[in-house]
N, C-alpha and C positions, 0 to 999 in steps of 0.2 A: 699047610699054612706057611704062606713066607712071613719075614718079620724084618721088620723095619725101624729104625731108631733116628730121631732128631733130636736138638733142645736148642731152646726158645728160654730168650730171660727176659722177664717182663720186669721194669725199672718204676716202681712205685709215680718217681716224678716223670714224665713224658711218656712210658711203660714202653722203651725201646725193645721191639724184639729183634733178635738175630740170630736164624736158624747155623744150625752145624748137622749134616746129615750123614750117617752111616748107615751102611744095606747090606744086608748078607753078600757071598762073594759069588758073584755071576751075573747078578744081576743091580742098578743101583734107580731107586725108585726115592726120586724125593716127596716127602710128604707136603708139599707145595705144588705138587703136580696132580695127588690126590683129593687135598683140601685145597683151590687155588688161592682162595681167602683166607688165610690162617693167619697171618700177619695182620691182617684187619680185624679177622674177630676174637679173634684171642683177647687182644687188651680192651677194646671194646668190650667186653663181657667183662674183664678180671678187674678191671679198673677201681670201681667201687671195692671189691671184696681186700684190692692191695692196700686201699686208700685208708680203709675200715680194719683193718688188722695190724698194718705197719708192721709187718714181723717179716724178716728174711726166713729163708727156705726155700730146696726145691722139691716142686712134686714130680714124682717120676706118672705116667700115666701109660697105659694101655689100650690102644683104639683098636678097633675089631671092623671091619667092613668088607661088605661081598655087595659086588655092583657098584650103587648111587643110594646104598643102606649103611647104617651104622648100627653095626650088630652091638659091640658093646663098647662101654668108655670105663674102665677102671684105673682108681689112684691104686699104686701098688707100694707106693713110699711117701712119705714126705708128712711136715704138720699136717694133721687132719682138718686144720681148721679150714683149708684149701679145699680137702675134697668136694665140697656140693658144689662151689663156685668153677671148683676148673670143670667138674661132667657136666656143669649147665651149659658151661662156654664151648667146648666141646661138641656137646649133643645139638650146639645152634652153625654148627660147621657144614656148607656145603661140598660132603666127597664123593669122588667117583673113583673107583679102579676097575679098567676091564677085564680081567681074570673072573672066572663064575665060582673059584672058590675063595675060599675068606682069607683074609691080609692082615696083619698082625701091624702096626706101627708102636715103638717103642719110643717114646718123646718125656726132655725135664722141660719143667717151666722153673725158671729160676725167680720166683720176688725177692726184690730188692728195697727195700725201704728206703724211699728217696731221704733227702736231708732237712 
């Protein structure tokens, strides 16, 4: 299983996101190349739940994928009040990697409470 790390802050007001990507050392796979909407649906999805919580915090998350399948989506840190809202958002992500064994991506979302 290789493993992969980005983070994405989603800003309550406009919900800018702006990835930063780390990759184990050999090889560097950005999760924009796996999810190439991830920028789109992320805040499209999290929008309400930022809007509706107004609370800072990052969630740190866990995707799991083999193929054009999302094996699993887990919050491993962060307010729990996040967790359904970021694995909904997530589980609505179209990804692909071609490797036939499973890819680890390690991603924070930061909310922000806008002003």
């Amino acid at each position: 299983m290789k493993l992969r790390f980005a983070t994405f802050a989603l800003a309550a007001a406009g919900l800018l996101s702006v990835p930063s990507v780390f990759a184990t050392p050999g090889e560097r796979l950005y999760i924009e190349s796996a999810c190439p909407r991830i920028r789109e649906v992320l805040p499209e999805h999290l929008e309400s739940a930022a809007r509706r919580l107004q609370r800072n915090g990052v969630v740190e998350v866990r995707l799991t994928l083999r193929g054009d399948r999302i094996v699993e989506v887990m919050p491993v840190s962060g307010p729990a009040p996040y967790f359904g809202p970021v694995r909904f958002a997530v589980r609505h992500l179209h990804c692909r990697v071609e490797q036939a064994q499973e890819q680890a991506f390690f991603f924070r979302i930061a909310f922000i409470a806008g002003e």
